[in-house]
LUMKETI-241449 format. One record per residue (C-alpha): residue in one letter; x, y, z. Coordinates in steps of 0.05 Angstrom, whole numbers, plus 5000, padded with zeros to 4 digits. Example, Ala and Ser with C-alpha at 12.3 -4.5 7.8 and 13.67 -1.06 7.14 Angstrom:
<rs>
A:5246:4910:5156
S:5273:4979:5143
</rs>
This chain:
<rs>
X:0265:5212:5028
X:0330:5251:5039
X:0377:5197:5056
X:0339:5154:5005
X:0362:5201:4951
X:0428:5201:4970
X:0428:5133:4966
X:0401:5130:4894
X:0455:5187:4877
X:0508:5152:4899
X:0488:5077:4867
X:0477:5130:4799
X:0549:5167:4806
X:0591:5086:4816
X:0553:5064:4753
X:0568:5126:4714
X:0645:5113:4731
X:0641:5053:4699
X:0699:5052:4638
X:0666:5092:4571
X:0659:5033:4516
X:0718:5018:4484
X:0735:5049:4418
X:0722:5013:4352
X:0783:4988:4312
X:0800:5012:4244
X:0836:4990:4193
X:0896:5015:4180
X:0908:5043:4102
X:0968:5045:4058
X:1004:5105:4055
X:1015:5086:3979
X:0948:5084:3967
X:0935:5147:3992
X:0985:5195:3962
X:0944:5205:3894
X:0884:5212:3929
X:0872:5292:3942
X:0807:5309:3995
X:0760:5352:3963
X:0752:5431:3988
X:0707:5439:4042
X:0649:5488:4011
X:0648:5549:4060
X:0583:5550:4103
X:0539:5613:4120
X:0569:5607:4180
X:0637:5609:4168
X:0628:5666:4123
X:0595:5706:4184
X:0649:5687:4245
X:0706:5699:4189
X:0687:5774:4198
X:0715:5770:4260
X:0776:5775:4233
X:0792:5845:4217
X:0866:5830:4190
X:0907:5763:4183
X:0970:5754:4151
X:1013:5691:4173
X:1074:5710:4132
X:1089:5779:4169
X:1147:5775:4219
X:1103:5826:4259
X:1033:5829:4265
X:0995:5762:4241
X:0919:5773:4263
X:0880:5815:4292
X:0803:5791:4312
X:0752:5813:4352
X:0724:5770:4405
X:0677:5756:4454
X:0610:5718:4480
X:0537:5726:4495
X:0497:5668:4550
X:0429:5689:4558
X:0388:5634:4603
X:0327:5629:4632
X:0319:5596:4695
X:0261:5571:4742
X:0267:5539:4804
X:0216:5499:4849
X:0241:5489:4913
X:0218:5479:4981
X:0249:5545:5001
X:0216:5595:4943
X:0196:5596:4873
X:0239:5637:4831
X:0247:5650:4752
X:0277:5692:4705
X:0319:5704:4642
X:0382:5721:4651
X:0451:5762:4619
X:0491:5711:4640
X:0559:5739:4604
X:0568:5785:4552
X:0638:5809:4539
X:0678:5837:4482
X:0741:5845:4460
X:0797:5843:4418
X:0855:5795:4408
X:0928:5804:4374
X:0974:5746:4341
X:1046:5778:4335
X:1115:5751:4315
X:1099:5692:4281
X:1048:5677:4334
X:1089:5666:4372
X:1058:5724:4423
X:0988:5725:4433
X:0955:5791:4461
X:0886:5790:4490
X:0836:5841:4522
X:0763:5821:4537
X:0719:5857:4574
X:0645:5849:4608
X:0590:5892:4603
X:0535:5893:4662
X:0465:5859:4656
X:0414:5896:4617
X:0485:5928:4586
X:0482:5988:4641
X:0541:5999:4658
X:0567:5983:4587
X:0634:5974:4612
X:0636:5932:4677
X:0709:5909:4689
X:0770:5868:4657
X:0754:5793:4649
X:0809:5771:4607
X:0863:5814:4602
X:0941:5787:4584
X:0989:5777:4538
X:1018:5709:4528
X:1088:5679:4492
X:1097:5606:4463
X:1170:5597:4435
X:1147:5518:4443
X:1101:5465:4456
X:1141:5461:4519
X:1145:5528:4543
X:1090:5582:4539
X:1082:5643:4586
X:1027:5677:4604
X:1025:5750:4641
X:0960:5789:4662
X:0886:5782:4678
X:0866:5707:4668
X:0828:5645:4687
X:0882:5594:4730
X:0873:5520:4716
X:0847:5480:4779
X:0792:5421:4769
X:0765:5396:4693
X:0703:5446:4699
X:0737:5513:4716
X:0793:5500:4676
X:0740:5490:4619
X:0724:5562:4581
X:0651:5576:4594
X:0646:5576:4514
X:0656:5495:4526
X:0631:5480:4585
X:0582:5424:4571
X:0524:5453:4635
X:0505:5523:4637
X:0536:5534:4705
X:0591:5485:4744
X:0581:5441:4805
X:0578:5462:4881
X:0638:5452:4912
X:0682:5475:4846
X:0641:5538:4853
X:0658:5540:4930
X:0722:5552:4912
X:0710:5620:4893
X:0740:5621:4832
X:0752:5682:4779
X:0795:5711:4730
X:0861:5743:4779
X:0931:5775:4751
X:0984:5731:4761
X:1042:5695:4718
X:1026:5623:4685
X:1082:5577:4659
X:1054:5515:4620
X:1072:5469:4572
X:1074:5399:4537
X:1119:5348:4529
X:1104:5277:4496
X:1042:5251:4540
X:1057:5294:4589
X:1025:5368:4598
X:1046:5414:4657
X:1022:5478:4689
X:1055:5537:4739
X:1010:5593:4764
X:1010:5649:4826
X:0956:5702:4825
X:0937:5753:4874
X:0875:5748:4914
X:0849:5816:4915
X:0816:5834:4851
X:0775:5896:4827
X:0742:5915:4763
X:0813:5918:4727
X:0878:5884:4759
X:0866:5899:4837
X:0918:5933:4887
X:0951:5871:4905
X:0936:5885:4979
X:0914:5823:4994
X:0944:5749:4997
X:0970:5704:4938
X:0946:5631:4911
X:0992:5585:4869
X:0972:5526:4826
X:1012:5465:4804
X:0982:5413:4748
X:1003:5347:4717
X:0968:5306:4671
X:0989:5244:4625
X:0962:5232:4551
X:0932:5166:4556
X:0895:5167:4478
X:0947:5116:4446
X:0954:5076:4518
X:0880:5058:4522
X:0870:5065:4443
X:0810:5124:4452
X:0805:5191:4419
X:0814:5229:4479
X:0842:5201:4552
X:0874:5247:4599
X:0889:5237:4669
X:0909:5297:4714
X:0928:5327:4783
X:0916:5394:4805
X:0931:5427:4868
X:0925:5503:4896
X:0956:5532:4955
X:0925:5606:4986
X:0968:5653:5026
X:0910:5695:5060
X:0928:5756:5085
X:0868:5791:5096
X:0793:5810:5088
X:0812:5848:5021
X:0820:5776:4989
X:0760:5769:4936
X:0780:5701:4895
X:0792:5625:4920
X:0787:5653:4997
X:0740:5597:5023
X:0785:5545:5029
X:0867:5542:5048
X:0889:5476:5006
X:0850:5443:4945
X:0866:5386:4901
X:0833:5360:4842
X:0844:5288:4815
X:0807:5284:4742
X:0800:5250:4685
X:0777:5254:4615
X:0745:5193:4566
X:0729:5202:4502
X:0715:5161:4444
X:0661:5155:4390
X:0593:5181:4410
X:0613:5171:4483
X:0650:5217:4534
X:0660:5215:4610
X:0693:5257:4667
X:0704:5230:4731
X:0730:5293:4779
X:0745:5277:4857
X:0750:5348:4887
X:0781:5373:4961
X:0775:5430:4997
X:0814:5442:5065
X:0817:5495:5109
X:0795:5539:5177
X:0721:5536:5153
X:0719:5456:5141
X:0742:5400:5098
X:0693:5382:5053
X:0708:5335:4989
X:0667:5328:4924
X:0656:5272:4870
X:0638:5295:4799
X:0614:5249:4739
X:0587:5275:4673
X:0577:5225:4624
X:0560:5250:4554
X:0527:5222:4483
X:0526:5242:4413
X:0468:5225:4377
X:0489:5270:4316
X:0546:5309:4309
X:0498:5364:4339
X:0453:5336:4384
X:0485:5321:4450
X:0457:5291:4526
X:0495:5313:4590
X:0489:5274:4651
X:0521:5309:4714
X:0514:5278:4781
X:0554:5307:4846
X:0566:5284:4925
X:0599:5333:4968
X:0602:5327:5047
X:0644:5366:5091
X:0660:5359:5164
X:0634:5411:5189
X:0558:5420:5191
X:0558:5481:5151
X:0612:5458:5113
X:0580:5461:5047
X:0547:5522:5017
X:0489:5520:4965
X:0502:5551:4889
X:0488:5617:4894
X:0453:5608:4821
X:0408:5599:4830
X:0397:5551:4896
X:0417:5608:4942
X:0371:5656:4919
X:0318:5607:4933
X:0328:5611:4993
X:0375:5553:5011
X:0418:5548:5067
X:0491:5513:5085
X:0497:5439:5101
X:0545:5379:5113
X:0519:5334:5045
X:0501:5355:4974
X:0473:5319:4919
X:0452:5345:4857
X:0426:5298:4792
X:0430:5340:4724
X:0404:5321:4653
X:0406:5371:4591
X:0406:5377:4524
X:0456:5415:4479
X:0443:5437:4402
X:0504:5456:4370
X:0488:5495:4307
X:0562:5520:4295
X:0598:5476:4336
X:0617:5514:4413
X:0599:5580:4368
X:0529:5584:4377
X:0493:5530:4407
X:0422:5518:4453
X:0426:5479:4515
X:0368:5453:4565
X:0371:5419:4627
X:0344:5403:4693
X:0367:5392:4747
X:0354:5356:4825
X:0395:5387:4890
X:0392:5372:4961
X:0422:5404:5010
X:0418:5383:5083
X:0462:5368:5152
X:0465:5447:5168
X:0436:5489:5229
X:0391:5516:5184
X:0335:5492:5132
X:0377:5471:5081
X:0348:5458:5006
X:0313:5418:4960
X:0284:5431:4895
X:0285:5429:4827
X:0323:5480:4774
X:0297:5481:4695
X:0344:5525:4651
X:0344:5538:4580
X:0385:5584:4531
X:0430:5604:4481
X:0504:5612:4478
X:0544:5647:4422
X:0624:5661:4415
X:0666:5696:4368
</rs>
């Protein structure tokens, strides 16, 4: 039944890859006809009257200090999995963090601080998530210094207040990804958007002692919108680098090398991401495929497809998610598939929203058990 899953996963994943539909023509309108014409004020929901407290202080004409809002995020889940390993379920405190963020000198310098508080809020204060302050002269040219997320693959590089599953795929997550100082350069220019980043491996509940090694990140990607006449088309390369040093790295110390070779559909109802994923180092090579194909039924009701493939050379090349899969029970392997399908509500837009979804996995190909089961999650997500 094993391989005959991984059969039906991969027939599933090619047809998913399959070109989005192509966007509808419009008709173009007359720029005379148009000038008289003035758009009616958008009324002011509930909502926007509520998240506009946020902002304690805004005003874009000072040559100093523009805004000043407070920020953060709550993702409370619950989860139950059936496996062949163990039963498990919960609800969970997925991420709760506060914090406060500073536009200065014609916004031109951005200054953020975000914190996270422990499950169950005890500690309160837990550590530094987002911590950094960050200068745009330009499109071209912006700079980033502190505590912050690098850019490497379409899911990690996606905020977890718009990420379209409640938790990303396996081998993106083998990565060992987190928030790390370091210096970012990025920019845009025409179709094409760069990125520059080195952080340091060993992090604590603040900025770390920078005893341990360094990992630096390179990204291109090309606009492709007006070339393929969607709403949204980006293709992009990433690729990260680790200089280990020692056992006092905590973040992206499982593999040596990565690269990341994404792109991003959109048009209409319809979306699609199509992410092929490596991983190289002393532990194994191991390479994943990742397709999420999205519809809009509304402009709030939204389905999420997500279907993965990893394998790695090694026979316990491949380590399960450690949500929830891994408390479950499950072991390493040499091939992954997982099959998701959810649901997400958007009341206010990525602001608050309700998401469902369940999901298939199968691990197998290791020296021990390996996994199979089934993973039902449901929750609510809310950002300021």
């Amino acid at each position: 039944m094993k391989h005959t899953m991984t059969g039906l996963c991969a027939a599933f994943l090619a047809a998913l890859s399959l070109p989005a539909a192509a966007g509808t023509q419009t008709t173009e309108i007359s720029s005379t006809a148009t000038t008289t014409a003035t758009a009616p004020e958008k009324e002011e929901s509930i909502f926007d009257k509520i998240w506009g407290l946020a902002t304690f202080y805004k005003n874009p004409d000072s040559p100093f200090l523009n805004e000043v809002s407070f920020i953060g995020r709550y993702q409370g889940q619950f989860y139950n999995v059936d496996s062949d390993r163990e039963d498990i379920h919960d609800w969970e405190n997925r991420r709760f963090h506060l914090g406060l963020q500073l536009a200065m000198f014609e916004n031109k310098l951005k200054i953020k601080a975000e914190m996270i508080t422990a499950e169950n809020l005890d500690p309160f204060y837990s550590s530094l998530r987002d911590a950094y302050a960050e200068y745009s002269p330009s499109k071209a040219f912006n700079l980033r210094v502190g505590k912050f997320e690098p850019r490497f693959t379409k899911e990690f590089s996606t905020s977890s207040r718009e990420i379209l599953t409640f938790e990303r795929s396996q081998l993106v997550n083998q990565f060992r990804p987190d928030y790390a100082p370091g210096v970012a350069v990025f920019g845009k220019v025409q179709q094409w958007n760069w990125y520059a980043a080195v952080i340091s491996n060993d992090v604590d509940r603040e900025f770390g002692q920078f005893h341990a090694g360094w990992t630096g990140f390179a990204s291109l990607g090309y606009d492709l919108k007006e070339t393929l006449g969607l709403k949204e088309a980006e293709i992009r390369a990433d690729y990260m680098h680790r200089e280990k040093d020692s056992a006092e790295d905590t973040v992206f110390n499982y593999f040596e090398d990565g690269v990341s070779l994404n792109l991003t559909l959109r048009d209409g109802k319809w979306g699609l991401i199509n992410d092929f994923i490596g991983g190289f180092g002393d532990n194994s090579n191991a390479f994943s495929w990742v397709v999420i194909p999205t519809y809009n039924f509304t402009d709030k009701l939204q389905a999420v497809v997500r279907g993965t493939l990893s394998f790695a050379d090694e026979e316990n090349g491949l380590v399960p998610q450690s949500r929830y899969e891994r408390a479950a029970g499950g072991t390493a392997g040499s091939q992954y598939q997982a099959l998701l399908a959810g649901l997400n509500y958007y009341i206010y837009g990525h602001k608050l929203k309700l998401m469902t979804s369940m999901e298939y996995a199968n691990m197998e190909g290791g020296t021990g058990p390996g996994y199979e089961g089934w993973t039902f999650m449901t929750g609510v997500r809310v950002a300021w």
